[in-house]
Phi, psi and omega in degrees: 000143182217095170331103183221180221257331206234070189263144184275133235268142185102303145258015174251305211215152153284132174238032161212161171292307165318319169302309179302313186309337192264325190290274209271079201261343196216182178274306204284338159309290194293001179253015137273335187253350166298348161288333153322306178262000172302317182212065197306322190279010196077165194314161158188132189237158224272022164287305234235341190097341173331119189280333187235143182215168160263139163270121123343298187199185183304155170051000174258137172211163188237138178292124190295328181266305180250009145083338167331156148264156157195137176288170134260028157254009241234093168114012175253214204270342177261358170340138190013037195295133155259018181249150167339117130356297166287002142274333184284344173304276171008286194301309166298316166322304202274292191338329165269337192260334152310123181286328179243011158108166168216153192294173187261329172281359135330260171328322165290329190277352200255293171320329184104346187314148188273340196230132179298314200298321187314306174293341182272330168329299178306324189307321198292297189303342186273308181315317189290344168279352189259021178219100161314114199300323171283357167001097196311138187276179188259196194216189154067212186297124155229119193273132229206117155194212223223122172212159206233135178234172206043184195255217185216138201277052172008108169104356218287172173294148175082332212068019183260332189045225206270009176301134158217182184285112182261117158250136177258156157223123223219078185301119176265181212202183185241343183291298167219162193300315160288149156259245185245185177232178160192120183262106166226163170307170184244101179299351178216134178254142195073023184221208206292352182273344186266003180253346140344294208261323157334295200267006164275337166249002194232142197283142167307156174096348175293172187235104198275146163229117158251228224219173188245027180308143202295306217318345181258007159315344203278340166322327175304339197250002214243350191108016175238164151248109193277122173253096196218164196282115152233174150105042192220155179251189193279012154300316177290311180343270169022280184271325190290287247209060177294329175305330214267327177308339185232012149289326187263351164276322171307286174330271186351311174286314184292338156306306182292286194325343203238310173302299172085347193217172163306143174232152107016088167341310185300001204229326202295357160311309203280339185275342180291312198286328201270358166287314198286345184272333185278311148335264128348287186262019173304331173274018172315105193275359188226160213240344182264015178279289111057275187305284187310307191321294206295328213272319168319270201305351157286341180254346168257030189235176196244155202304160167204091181328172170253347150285354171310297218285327197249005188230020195305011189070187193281137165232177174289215198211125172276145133253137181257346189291000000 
């Protein structure tokens, strides 16, 4: 295998499950190619930047310069994981190859897990891999607006109940009529942060189309060319702004259909990424292109213990149900 920018689905990656099960029989498989894919250029190590080193035992090396021990699991999403590698390979397979995603009681029932929290754990920490911080921004049309997911609490104050605000961006392309999105919560709805979180995802020179709310003129001024709709009611929306419409029917299904239960306000960023990570790669021709993506980006996210995950105090509550 040779870890490369463009990897071929059979040699790069497995492109069956039976094939992953062959590739990875032991922890020392999977800790050469987590090394691979850890450090495609070869070690380096993470004190001092040191390019050489000695190997020590498996997946262990000592740095030639400042002399460190280091794992390669040792600051990532597997840091002092005490289950098999090769289960946590598992695990990402079927989490990646499910085309719309599987549930944390998915997963325990196909793994085996003996504790639901465990699986909804793994569920948590594999989310936090899936949207790369350095990530491209989009470019070309892009359509940017505000959308409220969960359901709603009768009588609640603002009218929002448990609703809460998501703002999208919904790049079109000359290939297919959608390109990528990209989705976070809104800490406020309706004021000056979605055009704040615009110009942090969407590339300058682009040509934005919202809605014709003032807060959002200043885009015009921002390096964009800015486009927007006014004098329509909320029947139109739809034909003014059809990507972010039909993206946002989608998430929705995909919230209920896959969760099935209530989230955590505090959790729902992460449900946001593994939908825009899912997205984003809908057009994927091998479901184990998927698999390597994520397992790439697990080994670059820094660890999230699992009493973080399984003790965050009381937060409010989305229902999607």
């Amino acid at each position: 295998m040779s870890v490369v920018g463009n990897p071929v689905r059979g040699v790069d990656y497995p492109a069956t499950y039976q094939q992953l099960l062959a590739w990875f029989p032991d922890t020392g498989a999977c800790l050469d190619y987590l090394s691979r894919l850890r450090w495609p250029d070869g070690f380096v190590c993470p004190a001092c930047g040191h390019g050489e080193a000695w190997k020590t035992g498996q997946g262990l090396w000592m740095c030639k310069q400042c002399e460190r021990r280091t794992s390669v699991t040792a600051g990532t999403i597997f840091h002092r994981t005490r289950t098999p590698l090769s289960t946590w390979f598992a695990a990402i397979w079927f989490l990646t190859s499910q085309k719309n995603g599987m549930s944390a009681l998915g997963l325990q029932r196909v793994l085996g897990f003996g504790s639901y929290e465990t699986a909804w754990a793994w569920m948590h920490k594999l989310r936090r891999a899936m949207v790369r911080p350095e990530r491209d921004r989009l470019s070309g049309i892009v359509e940017l607006d505000e959308i409220m997911v969960g359901g709603v609490t009768p009588g609640s104050a603002g009218g929002y109940g448990d609703k809460m605000a998501v703002m999208i961006a919904v790049e079109h392309n000359d290939i297919r009529r959608l390109g990528r999105v990209r989705l976070a919560v809104a800490p406020r709805p309706n004021t000056g942060a979605l055009v704040d979180w615009g110009t942090k995802v969407i590339e300058p020179g682009s040509t934005i189309r919202t809605d014709g709310a003032q807060h959002l003129r200043r885009l015009g001024t921002l390096g964009y060319t800015h486009e927007y709709t006014t004098g329509y009611n909320a029947v139109d929306k739809a034909s003014v702004l059809p990507g972010v419409h039909l993206v946002a029917s989608l998430l929705k299904r995909w919230l209920i259909g896959t969760l099935h239960y209530r989230v955590e306000v505090h959790q729902l960023p992460y449900y946001l990424d593994e939908y825009t990570f899912r997205f984003n790669r809908r057009n994927a021709k091998s479901r184990g292109l998927l698999f390597y993506r994520l397992l790439e980006q697990a080994v670059a996210t820094d660890p999230h213990p699992l009493h973080g995950l399984l003790n965050p105090g009381k937060a409010p509550i989305c229902d999607f149900t």
